[in-house]
PDB file of N, CA, C and O in Angstrom:
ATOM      1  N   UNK A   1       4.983  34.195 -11.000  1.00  0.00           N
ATOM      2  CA  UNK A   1       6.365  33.965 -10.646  1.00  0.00           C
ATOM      3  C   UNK A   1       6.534  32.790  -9.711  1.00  0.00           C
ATOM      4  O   UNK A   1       7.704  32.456  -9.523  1.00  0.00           O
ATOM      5  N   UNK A   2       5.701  32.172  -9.155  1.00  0.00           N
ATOM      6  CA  UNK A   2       5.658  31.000  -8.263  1.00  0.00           C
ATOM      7  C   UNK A   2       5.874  29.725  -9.118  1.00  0.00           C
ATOM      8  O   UNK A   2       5.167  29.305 -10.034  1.00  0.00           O
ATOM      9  N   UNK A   3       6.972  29.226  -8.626  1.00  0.00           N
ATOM     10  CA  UNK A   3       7.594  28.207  -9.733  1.00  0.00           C
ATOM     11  C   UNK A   3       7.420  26.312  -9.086  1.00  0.00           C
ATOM     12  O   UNK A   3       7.699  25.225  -9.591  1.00  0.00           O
ATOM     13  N   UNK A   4       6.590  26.915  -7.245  1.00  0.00           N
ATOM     14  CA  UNK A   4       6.660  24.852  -6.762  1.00  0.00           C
ATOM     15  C   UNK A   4       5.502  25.803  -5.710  1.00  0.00           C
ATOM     16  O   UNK A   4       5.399  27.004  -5.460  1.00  0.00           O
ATOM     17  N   UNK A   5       4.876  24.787  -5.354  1.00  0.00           N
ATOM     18  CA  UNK A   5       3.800  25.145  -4.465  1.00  0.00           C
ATOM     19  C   UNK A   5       3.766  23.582  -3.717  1.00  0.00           C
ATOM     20  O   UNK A   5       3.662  22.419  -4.107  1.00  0.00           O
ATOM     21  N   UNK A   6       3.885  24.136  -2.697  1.00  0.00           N
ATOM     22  CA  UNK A   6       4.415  22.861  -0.948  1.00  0.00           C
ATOM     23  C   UNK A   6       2.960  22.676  -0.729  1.00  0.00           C
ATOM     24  O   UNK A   6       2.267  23.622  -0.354  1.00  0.00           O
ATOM     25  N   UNK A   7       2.459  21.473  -0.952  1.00  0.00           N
ATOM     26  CA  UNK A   7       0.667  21.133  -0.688  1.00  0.00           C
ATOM     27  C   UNK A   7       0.859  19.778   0.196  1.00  0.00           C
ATOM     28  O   UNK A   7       1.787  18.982   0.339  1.00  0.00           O
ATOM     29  N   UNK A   8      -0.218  19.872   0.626  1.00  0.00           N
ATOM     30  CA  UNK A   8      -0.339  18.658   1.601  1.00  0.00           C
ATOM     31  C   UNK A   8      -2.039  18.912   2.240  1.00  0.00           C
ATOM     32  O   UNK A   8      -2.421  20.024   2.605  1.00  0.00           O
ATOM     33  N   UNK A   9      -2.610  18.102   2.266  1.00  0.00           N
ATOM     34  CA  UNK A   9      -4.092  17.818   3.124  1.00  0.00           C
ATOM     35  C   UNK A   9      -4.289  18.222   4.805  1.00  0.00           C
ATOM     36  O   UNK A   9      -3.265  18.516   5.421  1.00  0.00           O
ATOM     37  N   UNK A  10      -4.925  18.227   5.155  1.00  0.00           N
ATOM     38  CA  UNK A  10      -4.896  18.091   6.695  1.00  0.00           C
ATOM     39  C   UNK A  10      -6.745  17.640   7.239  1.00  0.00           C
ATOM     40  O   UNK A  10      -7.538  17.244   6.384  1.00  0.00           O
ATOM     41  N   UNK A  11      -7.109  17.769   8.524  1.00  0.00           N
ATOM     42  CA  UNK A  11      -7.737  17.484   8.801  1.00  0.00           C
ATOM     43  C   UNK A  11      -8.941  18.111   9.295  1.00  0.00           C
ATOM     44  O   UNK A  11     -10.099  17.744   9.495  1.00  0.00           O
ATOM     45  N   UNK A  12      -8.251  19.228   9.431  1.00  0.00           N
ATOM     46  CA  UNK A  12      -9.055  20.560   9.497  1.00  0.00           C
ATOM     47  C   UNK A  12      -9.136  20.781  11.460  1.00  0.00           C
ATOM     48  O   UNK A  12      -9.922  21.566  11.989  1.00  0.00           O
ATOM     49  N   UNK A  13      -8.402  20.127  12.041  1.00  0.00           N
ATOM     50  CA  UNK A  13      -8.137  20.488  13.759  1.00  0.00           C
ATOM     51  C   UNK A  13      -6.831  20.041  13.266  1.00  0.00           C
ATOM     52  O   UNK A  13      -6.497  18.925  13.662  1.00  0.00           O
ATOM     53  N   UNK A  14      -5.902  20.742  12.386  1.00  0.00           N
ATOM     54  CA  UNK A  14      -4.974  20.312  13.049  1.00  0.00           C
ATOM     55  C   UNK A  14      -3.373  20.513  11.261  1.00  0.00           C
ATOM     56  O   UNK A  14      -3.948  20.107  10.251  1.00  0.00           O
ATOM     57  N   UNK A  15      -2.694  20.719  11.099  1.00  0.00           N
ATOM     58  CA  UNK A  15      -1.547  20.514  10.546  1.00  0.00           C
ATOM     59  C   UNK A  15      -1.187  18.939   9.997  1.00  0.00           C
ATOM     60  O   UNK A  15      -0.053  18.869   9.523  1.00  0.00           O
ATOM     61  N   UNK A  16      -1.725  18.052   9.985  1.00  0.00           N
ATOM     62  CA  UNK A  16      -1.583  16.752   9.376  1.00  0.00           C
ATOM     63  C   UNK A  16      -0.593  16.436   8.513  1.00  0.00           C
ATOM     64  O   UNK A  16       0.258  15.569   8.707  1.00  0.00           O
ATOM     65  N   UNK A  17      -0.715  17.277   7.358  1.00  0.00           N
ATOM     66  CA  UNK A  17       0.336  16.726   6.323  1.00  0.00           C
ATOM     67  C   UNK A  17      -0.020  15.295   5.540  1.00  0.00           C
ATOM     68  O   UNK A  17       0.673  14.280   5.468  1.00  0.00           O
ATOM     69  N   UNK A  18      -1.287  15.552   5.002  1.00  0.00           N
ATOM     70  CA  UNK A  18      -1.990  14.125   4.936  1.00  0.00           C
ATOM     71  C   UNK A  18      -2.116  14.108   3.211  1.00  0.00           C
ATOM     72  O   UNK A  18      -2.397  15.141   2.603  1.00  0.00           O
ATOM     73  N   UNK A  19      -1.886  12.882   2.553  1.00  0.00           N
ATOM     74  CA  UNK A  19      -2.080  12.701   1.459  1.00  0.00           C
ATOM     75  C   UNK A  19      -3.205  13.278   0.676  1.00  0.00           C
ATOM     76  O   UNK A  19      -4.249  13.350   1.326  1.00  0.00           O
ATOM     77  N   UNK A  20      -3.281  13.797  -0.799  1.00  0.00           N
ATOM     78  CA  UNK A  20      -4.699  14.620  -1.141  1.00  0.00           C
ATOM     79  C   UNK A  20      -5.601  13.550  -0.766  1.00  0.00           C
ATOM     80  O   UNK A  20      -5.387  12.341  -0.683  1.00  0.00           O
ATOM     81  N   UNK A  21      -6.831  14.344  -0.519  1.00  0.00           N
ATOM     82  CA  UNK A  21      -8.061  13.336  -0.640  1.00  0.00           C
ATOM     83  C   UNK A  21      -8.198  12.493   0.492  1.00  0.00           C
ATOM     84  O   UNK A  21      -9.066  11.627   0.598  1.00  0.00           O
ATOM     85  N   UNK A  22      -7.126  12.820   1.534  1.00  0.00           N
ATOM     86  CA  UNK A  22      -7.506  11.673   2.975  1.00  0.00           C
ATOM     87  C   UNK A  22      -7.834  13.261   4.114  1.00  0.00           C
ATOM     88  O   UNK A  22      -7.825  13.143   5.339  1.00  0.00           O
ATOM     89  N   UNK A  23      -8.081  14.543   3.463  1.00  0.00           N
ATOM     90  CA  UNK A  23      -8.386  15.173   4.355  1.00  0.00           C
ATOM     91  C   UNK A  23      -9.480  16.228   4.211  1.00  0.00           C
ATOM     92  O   UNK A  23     -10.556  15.672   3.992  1.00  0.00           O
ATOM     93  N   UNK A  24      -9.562  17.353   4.252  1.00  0.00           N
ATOM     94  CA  UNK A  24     -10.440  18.027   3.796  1.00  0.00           C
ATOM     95  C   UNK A  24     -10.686  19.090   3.251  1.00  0.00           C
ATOM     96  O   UNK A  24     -11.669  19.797   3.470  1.00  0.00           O
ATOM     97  N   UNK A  25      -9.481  19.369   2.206  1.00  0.00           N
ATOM     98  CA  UNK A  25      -9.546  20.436   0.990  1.00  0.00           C
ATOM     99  C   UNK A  25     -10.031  19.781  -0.012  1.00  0.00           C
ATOM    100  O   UNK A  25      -9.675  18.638  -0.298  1.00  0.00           O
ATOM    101  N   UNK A  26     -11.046  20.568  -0.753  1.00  0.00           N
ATOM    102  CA  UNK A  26     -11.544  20.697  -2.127  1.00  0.00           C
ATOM    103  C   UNK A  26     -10.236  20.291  -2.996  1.00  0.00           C
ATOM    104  O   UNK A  26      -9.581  21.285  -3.308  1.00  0.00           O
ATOM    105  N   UNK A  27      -9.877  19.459  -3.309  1.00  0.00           N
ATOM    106  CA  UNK A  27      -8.580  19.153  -4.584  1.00  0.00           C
ATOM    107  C   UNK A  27      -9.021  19.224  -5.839  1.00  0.00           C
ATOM    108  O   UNK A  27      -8.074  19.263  -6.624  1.00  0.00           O
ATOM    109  N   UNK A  28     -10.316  19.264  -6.478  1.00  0.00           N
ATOM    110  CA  UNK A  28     -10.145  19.554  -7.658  1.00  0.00           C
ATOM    111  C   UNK A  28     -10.819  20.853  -7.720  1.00  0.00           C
ATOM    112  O   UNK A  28     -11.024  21.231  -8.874  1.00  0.00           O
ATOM    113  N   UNK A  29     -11.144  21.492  -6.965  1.00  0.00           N
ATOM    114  CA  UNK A  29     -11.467  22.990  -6.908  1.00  0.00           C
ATOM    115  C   UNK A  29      -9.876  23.834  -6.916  1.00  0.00           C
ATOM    116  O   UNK A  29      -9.744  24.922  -7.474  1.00  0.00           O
ATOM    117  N   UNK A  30      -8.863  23.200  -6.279  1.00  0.00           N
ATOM    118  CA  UNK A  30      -7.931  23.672  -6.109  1.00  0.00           C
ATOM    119  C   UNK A  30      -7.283  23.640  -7.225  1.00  0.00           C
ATOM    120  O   UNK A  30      -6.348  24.426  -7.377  1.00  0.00           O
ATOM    121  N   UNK A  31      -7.600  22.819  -8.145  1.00  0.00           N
ATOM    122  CA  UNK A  31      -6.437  22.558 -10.182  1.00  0.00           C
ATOM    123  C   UNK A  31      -7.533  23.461 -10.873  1.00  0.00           C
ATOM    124  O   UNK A  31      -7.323  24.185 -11.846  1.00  0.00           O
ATOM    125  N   UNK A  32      -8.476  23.337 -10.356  1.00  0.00           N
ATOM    126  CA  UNK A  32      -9.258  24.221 -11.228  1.00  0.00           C
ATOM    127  C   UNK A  32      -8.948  25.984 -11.068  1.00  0.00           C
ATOM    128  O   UNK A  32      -8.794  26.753 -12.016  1.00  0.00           O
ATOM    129  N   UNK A  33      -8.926  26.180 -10.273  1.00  0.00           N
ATOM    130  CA  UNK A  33      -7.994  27.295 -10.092  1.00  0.00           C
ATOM    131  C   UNK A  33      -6.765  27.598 -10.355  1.00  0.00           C
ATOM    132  O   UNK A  33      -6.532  28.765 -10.670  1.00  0.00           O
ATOM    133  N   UNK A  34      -5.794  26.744 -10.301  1.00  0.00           N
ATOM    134  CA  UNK A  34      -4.463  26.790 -10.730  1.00  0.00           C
ATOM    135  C   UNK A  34      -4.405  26.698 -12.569  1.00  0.00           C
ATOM    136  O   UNK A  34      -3.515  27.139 -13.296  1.00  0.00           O
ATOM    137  N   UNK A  35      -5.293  26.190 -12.850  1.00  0.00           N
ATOM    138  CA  UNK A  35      -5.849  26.092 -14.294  1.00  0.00           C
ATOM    139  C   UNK A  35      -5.992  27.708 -15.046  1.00  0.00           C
ATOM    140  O   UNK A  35      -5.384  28.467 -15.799  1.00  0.00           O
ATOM    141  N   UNK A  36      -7.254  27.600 -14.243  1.00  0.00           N
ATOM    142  CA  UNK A  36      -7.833  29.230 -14.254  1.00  0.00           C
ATOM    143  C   UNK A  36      -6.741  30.568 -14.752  1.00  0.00           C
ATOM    144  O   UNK A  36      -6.910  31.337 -15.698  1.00  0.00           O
ATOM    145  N   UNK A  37      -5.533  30.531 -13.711  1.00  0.00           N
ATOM    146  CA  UNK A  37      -4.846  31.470 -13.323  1.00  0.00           C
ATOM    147  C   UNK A  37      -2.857  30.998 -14.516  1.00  0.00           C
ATOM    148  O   UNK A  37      -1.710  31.425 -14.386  1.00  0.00           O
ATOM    149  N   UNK A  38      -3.409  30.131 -15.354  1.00  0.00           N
ATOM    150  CA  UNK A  38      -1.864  29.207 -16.107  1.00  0.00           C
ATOM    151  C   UNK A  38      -0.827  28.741 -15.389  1.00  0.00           C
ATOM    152  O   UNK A  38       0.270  28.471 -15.877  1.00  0.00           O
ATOM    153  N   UNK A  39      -1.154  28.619 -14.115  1.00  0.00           N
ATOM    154  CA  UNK A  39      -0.056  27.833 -13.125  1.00  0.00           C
ATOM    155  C   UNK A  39       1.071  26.678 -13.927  1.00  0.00           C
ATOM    156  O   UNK A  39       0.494  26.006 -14.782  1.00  0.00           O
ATOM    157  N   UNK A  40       1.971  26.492 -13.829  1.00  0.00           N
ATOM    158  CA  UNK A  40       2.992  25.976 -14.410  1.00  0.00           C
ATOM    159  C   UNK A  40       4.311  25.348 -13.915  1.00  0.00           C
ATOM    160  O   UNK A  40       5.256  24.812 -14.494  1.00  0.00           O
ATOM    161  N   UNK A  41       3.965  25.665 -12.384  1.00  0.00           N
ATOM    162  CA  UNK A  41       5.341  25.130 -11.806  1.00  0.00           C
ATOM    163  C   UNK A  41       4.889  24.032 -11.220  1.00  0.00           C
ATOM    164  O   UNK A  41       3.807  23.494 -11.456  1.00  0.00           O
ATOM    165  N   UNK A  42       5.852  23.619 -10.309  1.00  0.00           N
ATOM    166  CA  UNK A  42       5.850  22.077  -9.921  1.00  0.00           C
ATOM    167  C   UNK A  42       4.773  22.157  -8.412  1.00  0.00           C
ATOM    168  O   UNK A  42       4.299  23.085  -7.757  1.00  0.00           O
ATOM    169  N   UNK A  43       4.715  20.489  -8.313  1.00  0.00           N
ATOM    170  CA  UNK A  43       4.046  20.615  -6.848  1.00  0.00           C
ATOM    171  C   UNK A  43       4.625  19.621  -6.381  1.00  0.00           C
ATOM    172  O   UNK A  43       4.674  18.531  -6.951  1.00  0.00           O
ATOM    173  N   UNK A  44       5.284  19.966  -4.952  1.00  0.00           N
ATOM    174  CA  UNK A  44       6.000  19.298  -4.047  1.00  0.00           C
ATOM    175  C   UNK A  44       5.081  18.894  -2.493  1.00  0.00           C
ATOM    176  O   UNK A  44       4.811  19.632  -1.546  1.00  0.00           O
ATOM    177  N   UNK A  45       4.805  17.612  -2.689  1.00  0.00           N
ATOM    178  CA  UNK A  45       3.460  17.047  -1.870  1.00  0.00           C
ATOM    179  C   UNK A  45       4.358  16.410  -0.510  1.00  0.00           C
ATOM    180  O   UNK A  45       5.072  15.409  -0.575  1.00  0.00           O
ATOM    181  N   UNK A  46       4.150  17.182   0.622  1.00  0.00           N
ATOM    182  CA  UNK A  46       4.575  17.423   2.017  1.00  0.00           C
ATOM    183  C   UNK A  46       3.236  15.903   2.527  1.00  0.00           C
ATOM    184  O   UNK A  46       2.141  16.014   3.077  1.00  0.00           O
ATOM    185  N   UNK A  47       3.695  15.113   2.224  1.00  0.00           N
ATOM    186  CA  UNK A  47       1.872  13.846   2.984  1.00  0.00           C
ATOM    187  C   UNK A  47       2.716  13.148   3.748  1.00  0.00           C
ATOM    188  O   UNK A  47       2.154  12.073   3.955  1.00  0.00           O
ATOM    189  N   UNK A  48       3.987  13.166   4.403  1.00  0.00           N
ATOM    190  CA  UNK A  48       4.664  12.374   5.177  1.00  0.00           C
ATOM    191  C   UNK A  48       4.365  11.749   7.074  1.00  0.00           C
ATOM    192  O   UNK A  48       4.963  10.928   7.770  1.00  0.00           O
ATOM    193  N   UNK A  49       3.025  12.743   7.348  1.00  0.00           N
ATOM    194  CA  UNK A  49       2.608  12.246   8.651  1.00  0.00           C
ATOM    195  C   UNK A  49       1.693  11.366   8.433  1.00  0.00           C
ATOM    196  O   UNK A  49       1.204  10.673   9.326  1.00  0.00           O
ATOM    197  N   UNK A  50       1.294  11.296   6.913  1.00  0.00           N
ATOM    198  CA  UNK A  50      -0.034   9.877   7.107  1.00  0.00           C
ATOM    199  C   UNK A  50       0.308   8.996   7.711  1.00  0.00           C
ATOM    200  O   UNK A  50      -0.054   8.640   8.833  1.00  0.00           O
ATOM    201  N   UNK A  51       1.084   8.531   6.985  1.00  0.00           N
ATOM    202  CA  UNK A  51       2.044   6.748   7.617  1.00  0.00           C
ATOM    203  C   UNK A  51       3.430   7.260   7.288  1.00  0.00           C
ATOM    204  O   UNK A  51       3.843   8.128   6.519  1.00  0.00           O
ATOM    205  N   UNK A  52       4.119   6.257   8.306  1.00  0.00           N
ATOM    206  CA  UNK A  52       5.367   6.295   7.864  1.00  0.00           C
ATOM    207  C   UNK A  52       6.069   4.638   7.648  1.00  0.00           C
ATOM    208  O   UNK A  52       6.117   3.701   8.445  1.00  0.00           O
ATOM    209  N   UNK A  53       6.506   4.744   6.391  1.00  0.00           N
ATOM    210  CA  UNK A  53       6.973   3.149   5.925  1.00  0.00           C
ATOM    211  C   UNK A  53       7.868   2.678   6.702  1.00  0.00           C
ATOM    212  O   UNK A  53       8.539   1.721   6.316  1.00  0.00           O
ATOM    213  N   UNK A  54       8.069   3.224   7.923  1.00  0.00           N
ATOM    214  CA  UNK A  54       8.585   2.009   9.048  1.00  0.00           C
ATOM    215  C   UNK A  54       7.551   1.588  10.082  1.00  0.00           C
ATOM    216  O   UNK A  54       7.775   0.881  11.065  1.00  0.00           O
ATOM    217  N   UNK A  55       6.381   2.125   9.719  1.00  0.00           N
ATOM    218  CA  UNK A  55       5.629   0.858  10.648  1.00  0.00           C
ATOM    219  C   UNK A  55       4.621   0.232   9.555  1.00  0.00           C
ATOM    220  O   UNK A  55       4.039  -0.804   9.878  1.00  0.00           O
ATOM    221  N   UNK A  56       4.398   0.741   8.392  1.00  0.00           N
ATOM    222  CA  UNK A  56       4.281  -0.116   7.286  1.00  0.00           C
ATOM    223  C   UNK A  56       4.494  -1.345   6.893  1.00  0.00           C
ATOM    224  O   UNK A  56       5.544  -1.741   7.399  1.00  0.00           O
ATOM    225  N   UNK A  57       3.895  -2.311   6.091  1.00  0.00           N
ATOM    226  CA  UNK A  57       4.993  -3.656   5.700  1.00  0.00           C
ATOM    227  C   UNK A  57       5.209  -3.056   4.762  1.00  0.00           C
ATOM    228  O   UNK A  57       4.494  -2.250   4.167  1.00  0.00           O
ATOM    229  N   UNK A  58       6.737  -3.583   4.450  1.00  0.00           N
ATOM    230  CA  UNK A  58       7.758  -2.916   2.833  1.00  0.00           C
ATOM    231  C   UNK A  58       6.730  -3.262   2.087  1.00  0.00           C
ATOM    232  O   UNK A  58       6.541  -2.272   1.381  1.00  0.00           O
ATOM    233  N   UNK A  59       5.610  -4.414   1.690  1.00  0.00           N
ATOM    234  CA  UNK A  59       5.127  -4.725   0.546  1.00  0.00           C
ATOM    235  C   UNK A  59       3.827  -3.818   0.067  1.00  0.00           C
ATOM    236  O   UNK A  59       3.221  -3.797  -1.004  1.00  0.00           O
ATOM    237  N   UNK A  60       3.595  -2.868   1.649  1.00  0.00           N
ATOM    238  CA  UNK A  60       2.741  -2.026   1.378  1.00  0.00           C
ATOM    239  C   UNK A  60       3.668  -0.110  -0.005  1.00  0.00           C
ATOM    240  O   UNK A  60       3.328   0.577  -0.968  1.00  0.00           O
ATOM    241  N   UNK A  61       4.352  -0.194   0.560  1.00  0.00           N
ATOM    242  CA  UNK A  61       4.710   1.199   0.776  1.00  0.00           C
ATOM    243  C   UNK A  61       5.412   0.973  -1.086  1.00  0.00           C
ATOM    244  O   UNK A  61       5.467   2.166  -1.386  1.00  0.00           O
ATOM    245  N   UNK A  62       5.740   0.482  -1.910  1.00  0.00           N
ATOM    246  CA  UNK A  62       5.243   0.800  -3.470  1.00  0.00           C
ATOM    247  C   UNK A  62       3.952   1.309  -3.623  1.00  0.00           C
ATOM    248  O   UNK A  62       3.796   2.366  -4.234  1.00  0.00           O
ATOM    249  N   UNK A  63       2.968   0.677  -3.132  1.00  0.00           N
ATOM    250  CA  UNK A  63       1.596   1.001  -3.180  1.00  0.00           C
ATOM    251  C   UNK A  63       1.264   2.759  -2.979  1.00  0.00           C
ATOM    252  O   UNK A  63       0.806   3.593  -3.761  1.00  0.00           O
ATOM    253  N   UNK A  64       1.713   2.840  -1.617  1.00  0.00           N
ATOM    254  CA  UNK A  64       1.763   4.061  -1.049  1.00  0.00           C
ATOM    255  C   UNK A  64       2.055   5.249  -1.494  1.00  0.00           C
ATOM    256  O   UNK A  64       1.559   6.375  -1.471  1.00  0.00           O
ATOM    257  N   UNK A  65       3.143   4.635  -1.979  1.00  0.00           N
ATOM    258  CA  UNK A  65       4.344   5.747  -2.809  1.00  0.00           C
ATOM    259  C   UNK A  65       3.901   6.323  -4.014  1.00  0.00           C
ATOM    260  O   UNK A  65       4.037   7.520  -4.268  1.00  0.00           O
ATOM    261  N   UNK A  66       3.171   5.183  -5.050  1.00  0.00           N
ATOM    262  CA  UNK A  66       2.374   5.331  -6.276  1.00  0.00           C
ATOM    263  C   UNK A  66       1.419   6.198  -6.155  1.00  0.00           C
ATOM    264  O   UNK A  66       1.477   7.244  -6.801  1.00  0.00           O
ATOM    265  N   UNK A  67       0.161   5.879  -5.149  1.00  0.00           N
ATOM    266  CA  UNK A  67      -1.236   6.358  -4.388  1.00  0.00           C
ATOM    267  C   UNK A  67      -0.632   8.253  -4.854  1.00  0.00           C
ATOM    268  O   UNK A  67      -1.283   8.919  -5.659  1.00  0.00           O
ATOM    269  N   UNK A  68       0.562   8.769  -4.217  1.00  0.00           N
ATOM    270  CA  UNK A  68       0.901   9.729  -4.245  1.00  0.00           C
ATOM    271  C   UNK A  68       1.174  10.108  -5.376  1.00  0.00           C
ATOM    272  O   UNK A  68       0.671  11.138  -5.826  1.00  0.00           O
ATOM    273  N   UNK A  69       2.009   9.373  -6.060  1.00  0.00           N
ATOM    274  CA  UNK A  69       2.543   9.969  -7.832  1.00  0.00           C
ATOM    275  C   UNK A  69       1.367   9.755  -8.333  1.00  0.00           C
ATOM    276  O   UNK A  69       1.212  10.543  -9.266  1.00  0.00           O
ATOM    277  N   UNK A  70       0.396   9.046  -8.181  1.00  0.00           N
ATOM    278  CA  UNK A  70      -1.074   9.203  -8.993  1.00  0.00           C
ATOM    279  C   UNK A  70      -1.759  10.690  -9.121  1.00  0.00           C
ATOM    280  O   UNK A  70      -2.127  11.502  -9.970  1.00  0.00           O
ATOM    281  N   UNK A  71      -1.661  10.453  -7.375  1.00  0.00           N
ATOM    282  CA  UNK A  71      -2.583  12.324  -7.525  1.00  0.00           C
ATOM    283  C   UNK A  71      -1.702  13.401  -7.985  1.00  0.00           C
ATOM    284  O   UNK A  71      -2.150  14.419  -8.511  1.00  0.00           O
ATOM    285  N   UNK A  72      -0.189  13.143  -7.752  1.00  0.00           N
ATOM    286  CA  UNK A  72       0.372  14.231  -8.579  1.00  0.00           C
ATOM    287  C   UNK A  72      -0.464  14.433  -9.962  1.00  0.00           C
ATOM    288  O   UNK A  72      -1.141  15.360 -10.407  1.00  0.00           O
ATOM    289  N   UNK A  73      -0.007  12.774 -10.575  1.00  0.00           N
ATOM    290  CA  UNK A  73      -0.241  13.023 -12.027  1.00  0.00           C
ATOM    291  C   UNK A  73      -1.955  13.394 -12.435  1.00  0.00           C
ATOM    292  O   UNK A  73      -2.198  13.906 -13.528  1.00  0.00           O
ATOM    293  N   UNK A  74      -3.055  13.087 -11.471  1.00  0.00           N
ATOM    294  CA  UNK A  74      -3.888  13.974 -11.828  1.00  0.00           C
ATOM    295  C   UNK A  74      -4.308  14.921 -11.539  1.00  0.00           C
ATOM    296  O   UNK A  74      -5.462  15.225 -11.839  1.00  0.00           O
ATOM    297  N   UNK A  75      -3.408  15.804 -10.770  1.00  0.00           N
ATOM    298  CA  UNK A  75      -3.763  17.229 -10.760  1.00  0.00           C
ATOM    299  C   UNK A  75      -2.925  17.839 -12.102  1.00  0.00           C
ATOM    300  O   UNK A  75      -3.328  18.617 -12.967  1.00  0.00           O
ATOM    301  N   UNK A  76      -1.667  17.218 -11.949  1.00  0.00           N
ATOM    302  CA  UNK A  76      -0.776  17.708 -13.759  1.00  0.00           C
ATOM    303  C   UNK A  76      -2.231  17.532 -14.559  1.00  0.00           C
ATOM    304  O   UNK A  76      -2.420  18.531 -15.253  1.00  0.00           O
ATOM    305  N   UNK A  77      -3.119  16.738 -14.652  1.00  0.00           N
ATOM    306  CA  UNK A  77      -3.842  16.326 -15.622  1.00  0.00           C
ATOM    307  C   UNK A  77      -4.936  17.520 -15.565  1.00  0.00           C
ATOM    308  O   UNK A  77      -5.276  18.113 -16.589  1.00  0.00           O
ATOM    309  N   UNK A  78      -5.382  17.778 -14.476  1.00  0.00           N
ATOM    310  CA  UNK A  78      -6.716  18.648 -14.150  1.00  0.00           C
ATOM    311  C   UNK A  78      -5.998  19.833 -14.770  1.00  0.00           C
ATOM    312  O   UNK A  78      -6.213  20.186 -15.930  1.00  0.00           O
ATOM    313  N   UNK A  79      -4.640  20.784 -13.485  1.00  0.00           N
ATOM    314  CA  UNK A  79      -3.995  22.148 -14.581  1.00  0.00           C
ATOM    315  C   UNK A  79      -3.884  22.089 -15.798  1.00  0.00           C
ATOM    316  O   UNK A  79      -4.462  22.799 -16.621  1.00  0.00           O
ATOM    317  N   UNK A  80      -2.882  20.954 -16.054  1.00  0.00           N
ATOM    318  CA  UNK A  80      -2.401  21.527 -17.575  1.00  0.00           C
ATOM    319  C   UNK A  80      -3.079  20.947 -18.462  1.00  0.00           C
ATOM    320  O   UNK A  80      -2.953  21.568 -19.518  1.00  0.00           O
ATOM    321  N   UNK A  81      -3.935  19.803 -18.601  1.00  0.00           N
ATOM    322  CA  UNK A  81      -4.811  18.624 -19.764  1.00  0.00           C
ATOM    323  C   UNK A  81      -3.578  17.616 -19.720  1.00  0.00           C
ATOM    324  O   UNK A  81      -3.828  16.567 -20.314  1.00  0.00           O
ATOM    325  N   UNK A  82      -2.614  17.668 -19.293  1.00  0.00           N
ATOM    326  CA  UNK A  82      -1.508  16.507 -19.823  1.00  0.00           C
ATOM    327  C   UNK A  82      -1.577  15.831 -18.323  1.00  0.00           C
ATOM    328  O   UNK A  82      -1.925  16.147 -17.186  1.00  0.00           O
ATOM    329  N   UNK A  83      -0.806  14.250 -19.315  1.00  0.00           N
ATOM    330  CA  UNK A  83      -0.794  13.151 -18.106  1.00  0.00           C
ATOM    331  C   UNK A  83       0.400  12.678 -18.525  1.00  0.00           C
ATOM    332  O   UNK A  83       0.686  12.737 -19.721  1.00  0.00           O
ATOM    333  N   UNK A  84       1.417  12.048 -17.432  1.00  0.00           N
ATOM    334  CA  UNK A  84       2.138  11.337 -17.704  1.00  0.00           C
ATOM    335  C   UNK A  84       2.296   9.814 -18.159  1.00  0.00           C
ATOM    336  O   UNK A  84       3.306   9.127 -18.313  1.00  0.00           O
ATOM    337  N   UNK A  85       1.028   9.550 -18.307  1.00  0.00           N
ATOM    338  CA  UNK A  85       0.310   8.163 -18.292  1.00  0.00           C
ATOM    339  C   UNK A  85      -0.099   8.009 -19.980  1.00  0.00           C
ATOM    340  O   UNK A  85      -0.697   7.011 -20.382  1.00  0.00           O
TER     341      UNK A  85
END
C-alpha cells in the first residue's frame, strides 16, 4: 500500500539529506529489495542539504539537478527493469 517513499543519503553521524551515493547506504541493496518485494510507487529524493544552488554557479546546478534525475532513473531501472532513457 505504500505509494512514494521520502529517501535521501546521510552520513551516518548525522541526518544529512545527501544525494544517493555521496553517503552511506547500500543503494543498490536497497532496489534490490524494493524489487524483491514489487514496489511500484514513486520516490521522492529529500538531497537538498548537499549544496544549495545559491552558493553554486548557475552553470553548475543543470548538472546537479540531472546527477539526481539520473539516480532516480537508475533505481526505476534496478526495481522495475525500465529506464526512462
Amino acid at each position: 500500500r505504500i505509494k512514494a517513499l521520502h529517501i535521501h543519503d546521510n552520513s551516518a553521524d548525522g541526518d544529512r539529506h545527501l544525494v544517493p551515493y555521496a553517503g552511506t547506504i547500500f543503494w543498490d541493496e536497497f532496489c534490490d529489495a524494493l524489487r524483491e518485494i514489487g514496489y511500484d510507487g514513486d520516490l521522492s529524493f529529500e538531497s537538498f542539504m548537499q549544496t544549495s544552488p545559491r552558493r553554486m554557479p548557475r552553470e553548475l546546478v543543470p548538472s546537479w539537478l540531472k546527477l539526481t534525475y539520473d539516480c532516480g532513473d537508475y533505481f526505476r531501472s534496478r526495481i522495475t527493469g525500465k529506464s526512462e532513457k
